[in-house]
Phi, psi and omega in degrees: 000116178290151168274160177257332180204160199258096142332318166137209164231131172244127174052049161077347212254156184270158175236119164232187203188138186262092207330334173323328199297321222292324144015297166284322180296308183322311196291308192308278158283033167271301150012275185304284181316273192323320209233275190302332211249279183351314194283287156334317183231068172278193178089347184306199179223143205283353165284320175306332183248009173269334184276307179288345141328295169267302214310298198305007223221326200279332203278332152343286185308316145011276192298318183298332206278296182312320208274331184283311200317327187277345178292331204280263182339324189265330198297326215294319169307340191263020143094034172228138171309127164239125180290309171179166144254173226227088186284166161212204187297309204261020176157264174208262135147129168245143157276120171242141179257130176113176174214156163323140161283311224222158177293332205283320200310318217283310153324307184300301194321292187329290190310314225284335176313301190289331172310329186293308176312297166343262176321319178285339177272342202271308168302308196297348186286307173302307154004293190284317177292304152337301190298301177276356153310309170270016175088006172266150163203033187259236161312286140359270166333284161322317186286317190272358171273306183285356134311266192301355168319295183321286216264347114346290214303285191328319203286320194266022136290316175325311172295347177292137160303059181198128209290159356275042186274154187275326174304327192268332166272336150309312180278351185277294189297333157274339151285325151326337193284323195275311167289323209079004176239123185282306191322322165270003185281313203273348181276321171303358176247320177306320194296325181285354184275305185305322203269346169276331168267001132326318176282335195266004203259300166318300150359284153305344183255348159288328143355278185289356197254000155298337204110334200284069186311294171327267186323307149342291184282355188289318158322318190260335178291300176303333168282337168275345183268323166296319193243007162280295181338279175327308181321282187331305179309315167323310186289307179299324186302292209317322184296290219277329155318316192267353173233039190281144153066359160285116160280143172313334177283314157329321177237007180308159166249090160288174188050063185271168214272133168269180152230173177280149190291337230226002163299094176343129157350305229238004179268308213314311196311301205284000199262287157235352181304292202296318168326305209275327185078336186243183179250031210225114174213156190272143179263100203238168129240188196285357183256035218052218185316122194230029168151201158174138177234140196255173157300329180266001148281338191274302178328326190281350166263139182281168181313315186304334215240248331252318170306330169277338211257130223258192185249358168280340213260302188277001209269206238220153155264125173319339161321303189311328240235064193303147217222108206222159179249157212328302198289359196249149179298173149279343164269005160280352184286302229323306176293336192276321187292321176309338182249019158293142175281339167261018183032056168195152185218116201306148185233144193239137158225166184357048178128290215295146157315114151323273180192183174199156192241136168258182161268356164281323170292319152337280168320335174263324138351299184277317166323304152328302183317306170297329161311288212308312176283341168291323172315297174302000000 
């Protein structure tokens, strides 16, 4: 899931938001403003319950917010690299480059969310007690009781055994624990992510066929986000059995043909395209890698311009270019490579270019792999 706008940073970690969330921030305090709180505390003024609306919808996001930081902050102690995080409709996401080493790490990861929710629901409850203690019982009340309501629900929806769920990474981690093997701990956990949200998808259509319009569909989205989500993990589980222990220098084309940064379009065309045979080529200077250029970025300069326009100016810019060393696996490239815009990614050792890896090279990789094992 891409972020749509940058948020900031918490805990060192970068932060985003998917346009999708407002999607939720909106539905919440409408929710709230519109439906619950009226019904519950009326006579108010429709600015009070709309103010209590977006408060409760932003302090929501709050707590999700909280609930990623904390996978981010335990993955970083536990020595795996976090790229950012990213709310949307249906939550939250840390991007960890990387897996858990040890089941417990994997666990720890895992655990600390719904704990975070917890503890955020178990205060606002205290509050809410405080609050009605001291004699409010209005509006106030209402708002920090469904707050803490929300963040209960969430840590124990969470807690279900089922991937991608922090409970599905829990049952990944106690079956690793149990077996010893994580590829079949995380595909038994994806299965069990599939067959709940299948359940959560049946769910929704009694829902709708009850009247409950809202809750239904809220039902069948979150159960189709479960069980695409599971696949995917499934997939990914399966993949990475077959690719334990491969390194990039393994499936990489070392020694690949460069150009210069500072060549034309149009030397380069004439020059290095045909030569060179592929469609992907690294872009050097004197300080090494300075870019890469594909064929569908050289189309994007028109013909008139190509004599002028330098190949550093049309290639992909190394912000962009993931950039990995021999030695790091391949299912750690793996998430980087996908979100690359030329789906290829450069190999570095102490500066210099290497090699570079493609998803034909992955793949034939993964082919291999499958020889080897049809063989045993």
């Amino acid at each position: 899931m891409t972020a749509s706008f940058r948020l900031g940073r918490v805990a060192g970690v970068e932060v985003g938001a998917n346009w999708s969330v407002l999607i939720v921030f909106v539905l919440l305090a409408w929710l709230l403003a519109a439906g619950r709180l009226p019904a519950r505390y009326p006579g108010r003024p429709e600015w009070a319950y709309a103010a209590a609306g977006l408060l409760a919808a932003v302090v929501f996001l709050l707590g999700l917010l909280a609930h990623e930081v904390s996978h981010a902050v335990l993955a970083r102690r536990n020595g795996i690299q976090v790229e950012g995080i990213t709310l949307w409709v249906f939550g939250g996401v840390a991007r960890l480059r990387g897996e858990p080493s040890t089941p417990g790490a994997d666990a720890r990861i895992a655990g600390v969310g719904p704990l975070v929710s917890l503890l955020l629901g178990l205060g606002f409850a205290g509050v809410a007690a405080l609050l009605a203690t001291a004699g409010q019982t209005g509006l106030v009340v209402g708002t920090v009781s469904w707050l803490a309501g929300i963040n209960l629900l969430l840590a124990v929806f969470n807690l279900f055994p089922a991937a991608p769920l922090d409970g599905g990474r829990l049952l990944r981690a106690g079956l690793w624990k149990w077996r010893g093997d994580r590829a079949w701990a995380a595909r038994a956990a994806a299965r069990t992510g599939q067959a709940f949200g299948a359940l959560l998808i049946a769910a929704g259509f009694v829902q709708l066929a009850m009247g409950a319009a809202i809750g239904g569909l809220w039902l069948l989205l979150i159960g189709w986000f479960i069980v695409s989500a599971a696949i995917g993990e499934r997939r990914e589980a399966e993949l990475g059995s077959r690719l334990s222990g491969v390194r990039v220098a393994d499936v990489m084309t070392p020694h690949p043909v460069t150009a210069p940064a500072d060549l034309t379009v149009a030397d380069f065309v004439d020059h290095y395209l045909y030569e060179a045979r592929h469609s992907a080529i690294p872009v050097v200077d004197e300080a090494g890698p300075a870019g890469l250029v594909t064929l569908a970025r050289l189309r994007r300069v028109p013909p008139q311009e190509r004599a002028s326009t330098r190949l550093r100016a049309a290639a992909c810019p190394m912000s962009e270019v993931p950039v990995v060393g021999p030695d790091e696996t391949v299912m750690d490239l793996m998430p980087r490579l996908s979100k690359s815009p030329d789906a290829r990614a450069l190999v570095v050792r102490d500066g210099e270019l290497v090699g570079v890896v493609s998803p034909a090279d992955v793949r034939r990789a993964v082919q291999r792999a499958a020889l080897r094992r049809a063989e045993r």
